[in-house]
C-alpha positions in Angstrom: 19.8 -3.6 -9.6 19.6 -4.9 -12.7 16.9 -8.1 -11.2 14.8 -5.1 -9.8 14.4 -3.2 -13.5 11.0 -4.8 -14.2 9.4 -3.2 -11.3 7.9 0.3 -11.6 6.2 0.9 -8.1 7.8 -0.9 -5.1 6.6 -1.0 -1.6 9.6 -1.2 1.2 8.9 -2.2 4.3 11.5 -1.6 7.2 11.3 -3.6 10.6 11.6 -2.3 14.2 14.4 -4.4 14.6 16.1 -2.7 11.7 15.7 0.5 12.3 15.8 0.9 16.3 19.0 -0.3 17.8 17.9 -3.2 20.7 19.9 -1.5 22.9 20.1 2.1 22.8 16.9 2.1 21.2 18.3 4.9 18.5 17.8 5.2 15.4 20.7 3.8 13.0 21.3 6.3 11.1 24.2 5.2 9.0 21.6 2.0 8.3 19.1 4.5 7.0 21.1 6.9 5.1 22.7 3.7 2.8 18.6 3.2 2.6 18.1 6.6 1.2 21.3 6.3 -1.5 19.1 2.7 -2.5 15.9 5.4 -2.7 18.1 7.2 -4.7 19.2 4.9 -7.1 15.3 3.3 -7.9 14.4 7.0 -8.3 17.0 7.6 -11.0 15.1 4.9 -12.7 12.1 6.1 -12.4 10.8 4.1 -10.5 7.7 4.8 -7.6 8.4 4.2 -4.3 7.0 3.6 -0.9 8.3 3.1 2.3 6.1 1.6 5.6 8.4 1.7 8.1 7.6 0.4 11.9 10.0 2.1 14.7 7.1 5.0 16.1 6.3 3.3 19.3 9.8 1.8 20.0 11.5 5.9 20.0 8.8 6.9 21.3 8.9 4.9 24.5 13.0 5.5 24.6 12.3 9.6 24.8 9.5 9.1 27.3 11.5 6.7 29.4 8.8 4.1 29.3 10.3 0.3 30.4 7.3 -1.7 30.8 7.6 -4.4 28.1 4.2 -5.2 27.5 2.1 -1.5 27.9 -1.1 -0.7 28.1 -2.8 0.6 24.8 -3.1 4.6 25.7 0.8 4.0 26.6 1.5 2.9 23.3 -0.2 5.9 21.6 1.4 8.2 23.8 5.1 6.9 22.5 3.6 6.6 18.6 2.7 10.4 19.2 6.1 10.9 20.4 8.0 9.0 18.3 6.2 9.9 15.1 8.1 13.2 15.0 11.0 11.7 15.5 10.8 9.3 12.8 9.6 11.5 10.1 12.3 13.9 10.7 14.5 11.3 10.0 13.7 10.1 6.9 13.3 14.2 6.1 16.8 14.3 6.9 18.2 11.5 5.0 16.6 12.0 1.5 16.8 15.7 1.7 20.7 15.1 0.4 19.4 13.7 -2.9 16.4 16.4 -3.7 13.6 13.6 -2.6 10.7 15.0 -0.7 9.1 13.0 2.1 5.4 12.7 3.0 3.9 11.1 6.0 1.3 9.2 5.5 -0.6 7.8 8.5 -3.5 5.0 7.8 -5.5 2.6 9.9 -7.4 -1.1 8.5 -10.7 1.4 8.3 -8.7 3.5 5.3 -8.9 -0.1 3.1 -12.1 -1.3 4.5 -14.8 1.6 3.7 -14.7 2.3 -0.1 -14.6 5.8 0.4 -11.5 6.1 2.3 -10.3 3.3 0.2 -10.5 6.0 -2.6 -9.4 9.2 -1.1 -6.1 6.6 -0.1 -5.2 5.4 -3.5 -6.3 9.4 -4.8 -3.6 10.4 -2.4 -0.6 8.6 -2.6 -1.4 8.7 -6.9 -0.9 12.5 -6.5 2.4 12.2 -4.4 3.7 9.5 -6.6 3.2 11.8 -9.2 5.4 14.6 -7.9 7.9 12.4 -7.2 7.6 12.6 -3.1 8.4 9.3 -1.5 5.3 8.6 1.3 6.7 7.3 4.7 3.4 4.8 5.8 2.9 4.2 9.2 -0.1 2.8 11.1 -1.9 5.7 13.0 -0.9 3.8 16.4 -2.4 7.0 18.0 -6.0 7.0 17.3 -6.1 3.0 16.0 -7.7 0.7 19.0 -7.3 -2.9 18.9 -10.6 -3.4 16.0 -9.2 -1.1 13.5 -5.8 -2.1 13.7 -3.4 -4.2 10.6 -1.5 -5.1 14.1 1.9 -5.2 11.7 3.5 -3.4 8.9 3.4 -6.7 6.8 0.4 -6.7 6.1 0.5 -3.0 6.9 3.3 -3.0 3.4 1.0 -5.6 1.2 -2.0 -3.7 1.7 -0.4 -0.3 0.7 0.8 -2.1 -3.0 -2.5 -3.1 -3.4 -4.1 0.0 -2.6 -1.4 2.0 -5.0 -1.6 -0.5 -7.5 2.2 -1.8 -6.5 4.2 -4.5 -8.3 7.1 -5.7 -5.9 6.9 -5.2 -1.8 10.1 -5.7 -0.2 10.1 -6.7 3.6 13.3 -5.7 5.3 13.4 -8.0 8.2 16.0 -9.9 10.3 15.0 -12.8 8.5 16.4 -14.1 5.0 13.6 -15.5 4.0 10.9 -18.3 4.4 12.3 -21.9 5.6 10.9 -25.7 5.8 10.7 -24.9 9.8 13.0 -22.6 12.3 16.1 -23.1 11.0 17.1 -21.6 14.6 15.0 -24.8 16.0 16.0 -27.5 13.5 19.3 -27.2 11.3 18.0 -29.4 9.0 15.5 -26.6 7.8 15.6 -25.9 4.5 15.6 -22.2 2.4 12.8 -21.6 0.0 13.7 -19.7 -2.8 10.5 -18.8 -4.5 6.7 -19.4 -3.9 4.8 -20.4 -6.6 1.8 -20.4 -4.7 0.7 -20.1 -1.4 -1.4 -23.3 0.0 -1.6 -25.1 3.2 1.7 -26.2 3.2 3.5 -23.2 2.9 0.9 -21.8 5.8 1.9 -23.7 8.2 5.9 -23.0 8.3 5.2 -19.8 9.6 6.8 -18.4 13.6 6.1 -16.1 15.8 8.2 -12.7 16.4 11.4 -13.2 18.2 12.5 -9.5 19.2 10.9 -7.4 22.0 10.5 -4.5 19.7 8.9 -6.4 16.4 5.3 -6.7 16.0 5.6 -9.5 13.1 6.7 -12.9 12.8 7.2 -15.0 9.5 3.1 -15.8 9.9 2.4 -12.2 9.3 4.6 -12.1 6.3 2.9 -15.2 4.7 -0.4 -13.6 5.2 0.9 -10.4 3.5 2.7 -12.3 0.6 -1.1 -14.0 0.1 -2.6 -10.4 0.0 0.1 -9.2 -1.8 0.2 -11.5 -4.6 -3.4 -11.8 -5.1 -3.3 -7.9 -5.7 -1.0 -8.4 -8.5 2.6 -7.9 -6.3 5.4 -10.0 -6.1 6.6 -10.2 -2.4 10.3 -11.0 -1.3 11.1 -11.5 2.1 14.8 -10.8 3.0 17.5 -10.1 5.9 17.5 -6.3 5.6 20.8 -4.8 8.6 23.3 -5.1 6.3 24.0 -1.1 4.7 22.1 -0.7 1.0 19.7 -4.0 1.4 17.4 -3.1 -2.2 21.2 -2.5 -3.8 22.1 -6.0 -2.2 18.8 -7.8 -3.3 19.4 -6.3 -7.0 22.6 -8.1 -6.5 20.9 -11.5 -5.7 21.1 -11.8 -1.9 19.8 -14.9 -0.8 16.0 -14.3 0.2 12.5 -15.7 -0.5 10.5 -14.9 -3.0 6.2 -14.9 -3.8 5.5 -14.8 -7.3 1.7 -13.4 -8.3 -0.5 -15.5 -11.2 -1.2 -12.1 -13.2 0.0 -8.3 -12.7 -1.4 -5.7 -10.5 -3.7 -4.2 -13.1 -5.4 -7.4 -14.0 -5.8 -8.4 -10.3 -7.5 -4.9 -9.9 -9.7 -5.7 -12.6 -10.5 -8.5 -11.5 -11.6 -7.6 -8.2 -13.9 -4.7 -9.4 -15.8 -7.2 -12.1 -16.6 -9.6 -9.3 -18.3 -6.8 -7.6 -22.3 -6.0 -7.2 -23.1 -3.0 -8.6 -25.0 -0.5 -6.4 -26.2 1.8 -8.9 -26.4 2.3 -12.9 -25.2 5.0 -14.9 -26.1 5.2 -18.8 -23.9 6.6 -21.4 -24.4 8.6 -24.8 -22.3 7.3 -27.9 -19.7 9.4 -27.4 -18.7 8.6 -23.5 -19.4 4.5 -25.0 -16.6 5.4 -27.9 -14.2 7.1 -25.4 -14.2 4.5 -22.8 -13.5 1.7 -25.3 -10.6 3.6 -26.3 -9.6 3.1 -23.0 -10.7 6.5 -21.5 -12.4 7.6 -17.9 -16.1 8.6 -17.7 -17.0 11.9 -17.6 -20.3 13.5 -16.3 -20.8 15.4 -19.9 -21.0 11.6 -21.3 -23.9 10.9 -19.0 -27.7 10.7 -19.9 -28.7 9.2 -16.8 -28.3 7.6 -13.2 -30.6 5.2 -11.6 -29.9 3.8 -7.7 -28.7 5.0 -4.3 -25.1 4.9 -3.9 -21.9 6.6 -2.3 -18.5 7.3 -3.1 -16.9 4.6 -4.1 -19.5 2.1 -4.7 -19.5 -0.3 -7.6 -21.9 0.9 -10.7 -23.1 -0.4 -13.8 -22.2 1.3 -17.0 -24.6 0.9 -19.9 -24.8 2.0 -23.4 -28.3 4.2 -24.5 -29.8 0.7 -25.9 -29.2 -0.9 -22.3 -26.3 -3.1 -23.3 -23.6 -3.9 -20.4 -20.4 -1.3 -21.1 -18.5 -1.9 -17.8 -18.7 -1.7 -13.7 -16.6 0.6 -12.3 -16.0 3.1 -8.4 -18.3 5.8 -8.5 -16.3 8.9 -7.4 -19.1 10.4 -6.8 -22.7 9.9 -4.6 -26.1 8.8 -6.7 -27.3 12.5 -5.2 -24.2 14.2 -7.1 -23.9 12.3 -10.2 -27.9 12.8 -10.7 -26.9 16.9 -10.1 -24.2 15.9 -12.6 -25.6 14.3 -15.9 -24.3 15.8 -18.8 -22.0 18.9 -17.2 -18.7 19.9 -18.6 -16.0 19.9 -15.9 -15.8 24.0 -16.0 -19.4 23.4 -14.3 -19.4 20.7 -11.8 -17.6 23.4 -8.7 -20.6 26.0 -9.6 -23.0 23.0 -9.4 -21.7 21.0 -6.4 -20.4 24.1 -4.8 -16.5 22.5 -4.0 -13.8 21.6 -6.2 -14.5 18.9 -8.1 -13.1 15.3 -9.3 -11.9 15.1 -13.0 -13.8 11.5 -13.7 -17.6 10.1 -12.5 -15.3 6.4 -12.9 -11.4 6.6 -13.4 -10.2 4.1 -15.8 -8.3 2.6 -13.2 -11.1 2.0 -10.9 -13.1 0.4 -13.9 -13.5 -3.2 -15.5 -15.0 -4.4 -18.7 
């Protein structure tokens, strides 16, 4: 894998079509367990990973003996709810062998639109990543109506990287990557390698989903690959059924490529500076020195907190003479940091009365 070494948190997505057989509608289980020895191998290297994986609603409607091809929402949920179990017990079962510990993790679009949930997201899948458990990310298809739905795991996949801070997102499809037009359509269509950058052009060559059981066409992967590599992630779109596809891609299986302009971090960055802030929080000497070292704010550093804002708003940081510091995601409300200025950690549960968050702003959720 030795193309893949540069990444250290990597996002696979795995297709209906991949994992559901189209006509049994199993699982394929000798597919996914050469999936889990790729797992494997990235984890030896350290390296994070992720998987969003589609396949809930298509076993679910198999057990429950539903044929209708296109079913109403609450039939839908019902299979999700069904084949949810399913599928996590799967993926339970296949990286058990190789001492990995799977999570599911079950998000809707609200998760990355309110700042709050945004938040408690990225706070979760940090502390999994941390203990080396490998999250299985599915859209909550049994709650989500049509207004809070991604819709597919594309985008489903690009949003995840940005919300862990992600460099690569691999999309295991039945596609080997992007083309001039439908190469099924036209066989004059030509294979893109790489995407330097996504404009009109490159728009437009998207299709719609061929298979009864996939939600995504190459459309939904162009959108992702723009979300994706505006967040800092490389995207590669590749044909995923043959047995160890991330082992295969190391190898340099033909596929399609999106290349970001700058790295995760920086694209974070970025998008927190161009922020409003809601709120300003003033800092003694000490907090200023630490965070220029590259540090996270603490509520013993504060001397004050001026404006009304919530979890996960955008504040301004300021030094004691007023000067501009930073703006960062407040992890806490205006009415707690107020309750908060100056405290030592040991204090903050007495004072709020819960268990409390390490940092008023995390580094990560901070630009200069």
């Amino acid at each position: 894998m030795a193309s893949l070494d540069q990444y250290s948190r990597i996002v696979i997505k795995i297709g209906s079509s991949l994992l559901v057989d189209g006509e049994t509608g199993k699982l394929r289980l000798n597919w996914l367990k050469s999936l889990s020895k790729d797992i494997y191998e990235l984890k030896k290297k350290n390296k994070d990973v992720i998987v969003v994986s589609s396949g809930a609603i298509a076993l679910g409607r198999v057990i429950l003996g539903m044929i209708s091809e296109k079913p109403p929402l609450e039939e839908s949920q019902a299979a999700a709810a069904v084949g949810q179990i399913r599928l996590a017990r799967a993926y339970e079962e296949i990286l058990a062998p190789h001492n990995i510990t799977a999570a599911q993790v079950l998000v809707t679009l609200e998760d990355s639109q309110n700042r709050q949930r945004y938040l408690n997201s990225r706070a979760t899948f940090e502390q999994l990543l941390s203990l080396g458990v490998v999250p299985i990310v599915n859209e909550n298809d049994t709650v989500a109506t049509e207004e809070i739905k991604y819709g597919d795991n594309d985008r489903l996949a690009a949003q995840v990287a940005v919300t862990v801070g992600a460099d690569l997102v691999v999309l295991l499809s039945d596609v080997d990557g992007l083309y001039t037009s439908d190469p099924s359509l036209n066989e004059n269509a030509k294979h893109i390698p790489e995407v330097l950058n996504i404009d009109s052009e490159i728009e437009v060559m998207g299709g719609d989903a061929k298979s009864l059981i996939s939600r995504g066409g190459m459309k939904t992967k162009i959108m992702a690959a723009k979300l994706a590599t505006a967040g800092g992630a490389s995207l590669v779109i590749m044909e995923g059924s043959m047995f160890n596809p991330i082992g295969n891609l190391g190898s340099g299986v033909k596929c399609t490529w999106f290349r970001p302009k700058e790295g995760p971090q920086a694209a974070r960055k970025s998008w927190i500076s161009s922020m409003k802030s809601l709120g300003k929080i003033t800092i003694d000497s000490g907090a200023e020195k630490a965070l220029n070292l590259g540090k996270s704010l603490l509520p013993a550093g504060v001397t004050d907190v001026i404006g009304d804002f919530e979890r996960g708003d955008p504040v301004q940081i300021s030094s004691l003479t007023g000067n501009y510091i930073a703006i960062g995601l407040s992890r806490y409300s205006s009415t707690e940091a107020k309750k908060l200025i100056g405290v030592q950690l040991i204090e903050i549960e007495n004072i709020l009365g819960y268990p409390a968050r390490t940092a008023l702003v995390h580094r990560d959720d901070m630009a200069k």
